[in-house]
C-alpha positions in Angstrom: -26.8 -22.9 -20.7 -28.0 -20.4 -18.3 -30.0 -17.4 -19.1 -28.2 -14.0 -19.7 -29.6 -12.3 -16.5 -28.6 -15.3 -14.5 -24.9 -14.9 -15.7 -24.6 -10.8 -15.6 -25.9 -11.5 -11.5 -23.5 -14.2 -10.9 -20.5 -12.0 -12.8 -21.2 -8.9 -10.8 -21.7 -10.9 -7.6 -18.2 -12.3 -8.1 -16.4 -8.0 -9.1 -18.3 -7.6 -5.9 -16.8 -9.6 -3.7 -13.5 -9.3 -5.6 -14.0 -5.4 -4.9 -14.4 -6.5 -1.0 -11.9 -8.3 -0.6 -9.6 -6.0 -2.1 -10.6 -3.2 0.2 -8.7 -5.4 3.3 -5.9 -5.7 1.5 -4.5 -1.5 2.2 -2.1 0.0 3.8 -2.1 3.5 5.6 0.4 5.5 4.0 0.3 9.0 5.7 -3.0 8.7 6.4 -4.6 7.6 3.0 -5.5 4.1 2.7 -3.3 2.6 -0.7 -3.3 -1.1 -2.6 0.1 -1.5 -1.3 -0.1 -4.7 1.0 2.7 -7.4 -0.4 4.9 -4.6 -1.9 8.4 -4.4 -0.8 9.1 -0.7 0.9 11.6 -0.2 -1.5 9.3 -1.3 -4.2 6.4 1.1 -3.3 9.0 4.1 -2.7 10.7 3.5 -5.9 6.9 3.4 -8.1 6.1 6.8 -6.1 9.8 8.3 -6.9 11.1 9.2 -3.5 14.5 9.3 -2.9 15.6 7.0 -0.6 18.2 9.2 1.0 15.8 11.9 1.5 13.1 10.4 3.7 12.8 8.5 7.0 10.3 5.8 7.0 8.0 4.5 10.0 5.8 1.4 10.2 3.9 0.5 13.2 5.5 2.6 15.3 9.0 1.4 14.4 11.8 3.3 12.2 12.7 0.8 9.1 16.2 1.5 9.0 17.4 2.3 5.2 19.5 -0.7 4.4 16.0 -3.1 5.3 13.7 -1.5 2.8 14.3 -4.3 0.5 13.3 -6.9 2.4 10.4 -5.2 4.6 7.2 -6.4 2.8 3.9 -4.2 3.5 1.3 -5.9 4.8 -2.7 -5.4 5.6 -3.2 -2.7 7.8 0.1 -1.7 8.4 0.5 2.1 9.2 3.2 3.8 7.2 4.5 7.1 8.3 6.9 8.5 5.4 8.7 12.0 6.2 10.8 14.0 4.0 13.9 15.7 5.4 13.4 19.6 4.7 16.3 22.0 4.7 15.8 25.9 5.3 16.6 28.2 7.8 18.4 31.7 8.0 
């Protein structure tokens, strides 16, 4: 059996290194870093209630066309542009 202190240093070495590992595992959504890597596009959009036919989406430079939202997975370090399609005018 090990001592108390022993185990507590052990536990919070492992949350730490959890806590790193986590921290490669974002994508950049609009320019804030999010826990979104190995989500579906359409997953992610659906959790953060935008409406698919209101927004274009870009990822790495490239437009995701609509109908490929389902199968585009997000993955580490990805760079997601998301813009909303605003009417107005006079």
């Amino acid at each position: 059996r090990l001592h108390k202190g022993v185990y507590h240093l052990g536990y919070n070495f492992f949350v730490w290194l959890f806590q790193i590992g986590r921290r490669f595992l974002m994508v950049q959504i609009n320019g804030e870093s999010i826990d979104a890597a190995g989500k579906t596009l359409s997953a992610y959009l659906a959790e953060n209630n935008y409406i698919i036919e209101g927004i274009a989406v870009e990822c790495n430079e490239k437009i995701i066309p609509k109908q490929k939202y389902n199968e585009y997975t997000l993955s580490d370090g990805d760079i997601v542009e998301i813009v909303s399609f605003v009417g107005g005018g006079q």
